[in-house]
N, C-alpha and C positions, 0 to 999 in steps of 0.2 A: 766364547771364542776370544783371545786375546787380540787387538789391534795392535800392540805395541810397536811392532817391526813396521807397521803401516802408518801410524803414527809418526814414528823415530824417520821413515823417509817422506813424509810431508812437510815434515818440519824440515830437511834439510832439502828439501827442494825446494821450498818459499826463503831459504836462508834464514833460519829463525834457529836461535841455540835448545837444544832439548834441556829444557827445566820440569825438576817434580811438578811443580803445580800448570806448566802446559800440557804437558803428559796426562797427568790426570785431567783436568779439561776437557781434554779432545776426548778420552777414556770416555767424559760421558757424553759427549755428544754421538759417539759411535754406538753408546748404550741403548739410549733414547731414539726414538721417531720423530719425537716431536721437539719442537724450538725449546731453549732452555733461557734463562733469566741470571740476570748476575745475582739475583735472589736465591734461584733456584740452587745455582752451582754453589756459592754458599754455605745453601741445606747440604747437598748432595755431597761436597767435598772431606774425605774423610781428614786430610790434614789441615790444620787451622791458619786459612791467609790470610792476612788484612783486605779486605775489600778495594782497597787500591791497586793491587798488583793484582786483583781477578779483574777488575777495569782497567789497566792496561795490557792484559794480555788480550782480553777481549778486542780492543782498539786496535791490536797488534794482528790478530786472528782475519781482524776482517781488513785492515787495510793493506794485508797482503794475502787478500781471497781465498781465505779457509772458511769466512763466516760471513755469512750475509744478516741485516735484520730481517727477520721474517714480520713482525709484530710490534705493536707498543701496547701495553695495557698499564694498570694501577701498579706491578707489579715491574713495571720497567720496560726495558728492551727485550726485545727475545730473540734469540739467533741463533741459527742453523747454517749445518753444513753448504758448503759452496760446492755445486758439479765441478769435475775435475780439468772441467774447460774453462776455469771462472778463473780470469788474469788478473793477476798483483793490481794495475793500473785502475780497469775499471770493471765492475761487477756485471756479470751478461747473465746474472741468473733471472730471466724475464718470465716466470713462473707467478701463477697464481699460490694461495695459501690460504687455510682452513682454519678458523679459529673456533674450537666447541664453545659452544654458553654454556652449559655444565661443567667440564673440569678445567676449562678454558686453557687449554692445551691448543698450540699452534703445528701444525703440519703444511710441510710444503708440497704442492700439487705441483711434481714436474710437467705431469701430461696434459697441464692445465696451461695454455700461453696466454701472457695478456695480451688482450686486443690492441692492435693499435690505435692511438687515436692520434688527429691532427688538430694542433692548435695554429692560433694566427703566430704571426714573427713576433710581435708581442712577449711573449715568451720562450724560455728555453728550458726543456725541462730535463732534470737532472735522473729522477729515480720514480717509478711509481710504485703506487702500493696498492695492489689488487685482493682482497680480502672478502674472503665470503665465512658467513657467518652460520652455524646452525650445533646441529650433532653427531656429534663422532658416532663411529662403530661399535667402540667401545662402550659409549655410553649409553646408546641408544638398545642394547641388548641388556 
């Protein structure tokens, strides 16, 4: 199925110019299930970008809530799509996320909330990172 129309009005409803290498981007993140890596996209991308402009697009993606990070491994950041409730300002995607040890492949468990927790005034905490670890479906078959 193509995204593109879906795409082309994501982008202009976070105000962001439609560029080939957004376009294609977001192409795979629509492709994929699971979180992707500026490594990954990369691999994946068939037009050749300099790694700079897929790290700022990425920076771009997520600080106007198309991309959340889902993960950090050897491999980088990994980031996944934002639910369509996730505002430009601050990220409310308060989901848990699945990291395989096999293909180490991240997926994000919407039906999964983090729990709340309460700390002293001591602290203010900005973003957590709820992460469980095991095997996918995929892999596990």
């Amino acid at each position: 199925m193509d995204n593109k129309r879906i795409i082309e009005d994501l982008l202009k409803s976070h105000g962001l110019k439609k560029t080939p290498i957004r376009l294609e981007m977001l192409q795979l993140f629509f492709k994929y299930d699971f979180a992707l890596s500026a490594s990954d996209l990369d691999t994946l991308m068939k037009s050749g970008h300099d790694r700079v402009t897929v790290y700022r697009a990425l920076a771009s993606f997520e600080e106007h809530g198309i991309l959340h990070k889902a993960s950090e491994d050897v491999q980088g950041i990994k980031y996944a799509m934002c639910s369509s409730s996730c505002p430009d300002e601050v990220h409310t995607d308060m989901h848990a996320h699945f990291t395989c040890d096999e293909c180490h492949h991240t997926y994000c468990l919407e039906d999964v909330k983090v729990p709340e927790v309460k700390v002293s005034n001591n602290y203010a905490i900005d973003r957590v990172n709820y992460t469980l670890k095991g095997t996918c479906k995929q892999c596990k078959s």
